[in-house]
C-alpha positions in Angstrom: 21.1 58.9 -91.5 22.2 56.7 -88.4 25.5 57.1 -87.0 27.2 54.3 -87.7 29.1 54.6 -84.5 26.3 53.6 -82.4 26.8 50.2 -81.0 27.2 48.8 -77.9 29.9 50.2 -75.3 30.8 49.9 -71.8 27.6 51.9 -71.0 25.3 48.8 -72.3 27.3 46.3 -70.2 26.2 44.8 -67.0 28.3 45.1 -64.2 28.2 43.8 -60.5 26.8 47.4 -59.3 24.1 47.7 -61.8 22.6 44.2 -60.8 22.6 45.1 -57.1 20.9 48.5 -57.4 18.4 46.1 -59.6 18.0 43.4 -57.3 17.5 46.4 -53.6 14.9 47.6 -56.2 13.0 44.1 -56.4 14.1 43.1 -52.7 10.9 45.5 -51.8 8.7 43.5 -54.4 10.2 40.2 -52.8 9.4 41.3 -49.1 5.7 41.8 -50.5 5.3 38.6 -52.2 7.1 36.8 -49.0 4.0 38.2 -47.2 1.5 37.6 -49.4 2.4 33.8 -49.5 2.8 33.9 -45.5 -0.9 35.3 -45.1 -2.1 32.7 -47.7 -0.3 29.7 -45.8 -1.6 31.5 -42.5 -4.9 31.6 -43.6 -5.1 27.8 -45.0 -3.3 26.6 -41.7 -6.5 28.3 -40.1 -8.7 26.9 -41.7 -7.4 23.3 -41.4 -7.4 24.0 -37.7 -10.5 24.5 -37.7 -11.4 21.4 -39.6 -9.3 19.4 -37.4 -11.5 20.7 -34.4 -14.7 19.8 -35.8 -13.3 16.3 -36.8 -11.8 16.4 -32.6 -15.1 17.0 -30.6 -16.9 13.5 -32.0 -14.1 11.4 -31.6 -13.4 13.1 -27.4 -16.8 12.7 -27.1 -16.5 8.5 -27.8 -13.4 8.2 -26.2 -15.8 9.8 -22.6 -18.5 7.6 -23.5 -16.0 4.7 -23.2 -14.4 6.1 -20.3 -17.5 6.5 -18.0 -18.8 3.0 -19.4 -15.5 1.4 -18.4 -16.0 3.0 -14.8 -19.4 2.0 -14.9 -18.5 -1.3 -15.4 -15.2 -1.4 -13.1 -18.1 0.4 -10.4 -20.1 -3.0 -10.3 -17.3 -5.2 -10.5 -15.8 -3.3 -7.5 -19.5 -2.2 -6.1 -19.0 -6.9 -4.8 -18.1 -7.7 -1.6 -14.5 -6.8 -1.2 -13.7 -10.0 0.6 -14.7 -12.2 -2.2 -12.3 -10.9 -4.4 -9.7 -11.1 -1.5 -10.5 -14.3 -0.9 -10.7 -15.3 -4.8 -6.9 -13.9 -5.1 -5.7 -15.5 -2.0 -6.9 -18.9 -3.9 -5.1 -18.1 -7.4 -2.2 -17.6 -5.4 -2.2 -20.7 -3.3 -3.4 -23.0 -6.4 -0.3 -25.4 -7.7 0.6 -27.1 -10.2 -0.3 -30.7 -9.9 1.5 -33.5 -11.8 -1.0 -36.3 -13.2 0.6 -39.7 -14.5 -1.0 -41.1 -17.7 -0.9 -44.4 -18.3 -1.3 -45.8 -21.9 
């Protein structure tokens, strides 16, 4: 027969230092889960980098192609005589306005 004076007592009741040798018991658990999620994030973020790379080198590789075909370019433009284009600036800066009368 059960004792009828089994119920539950002050040793069934949670108190403030039972649930903190509970939770220094889990913190170890916690520290190893912490981790596992940092390696995973570690891992993805390395492999993204990687990804980003590949997508990099095409797109530095156009911006130099238009770099050395704007030099090129600014080359042969400066490659003229160096005194027409002094001589073209001197006349843009001497040009005026001139005022023309309409008559209706």
């Amino acid at each position: 027969m059960k004792n009828s004076n089994v119920s539950k007592g002050l040793s069934s009741l949670k108190t403030v230092q039972s649930i903190r040798t509970s939770a220094d018991s889990e913190n170890q658990n916690h520290n190893f889960l912490k981790l596992y999620m940092l390696e995973k994030e570690r891992s993805r973020l390395l492999n993204e980098q990687g990804r980003l790379l590949l997508r990099l080198e095409p797109i530095h590789n156009r911006l130099k192609e238009i770099d050395e075909f704007y030099a090129a370019s600014l080359g042969k433009r400066n490659s003229t005589s160096s005194e027409e284009n002094q001589d073209i600036n001197q006349d843009d800066k001497k040009k005026e306005w001139k005022t023309v009368t309409i008559d209706y």
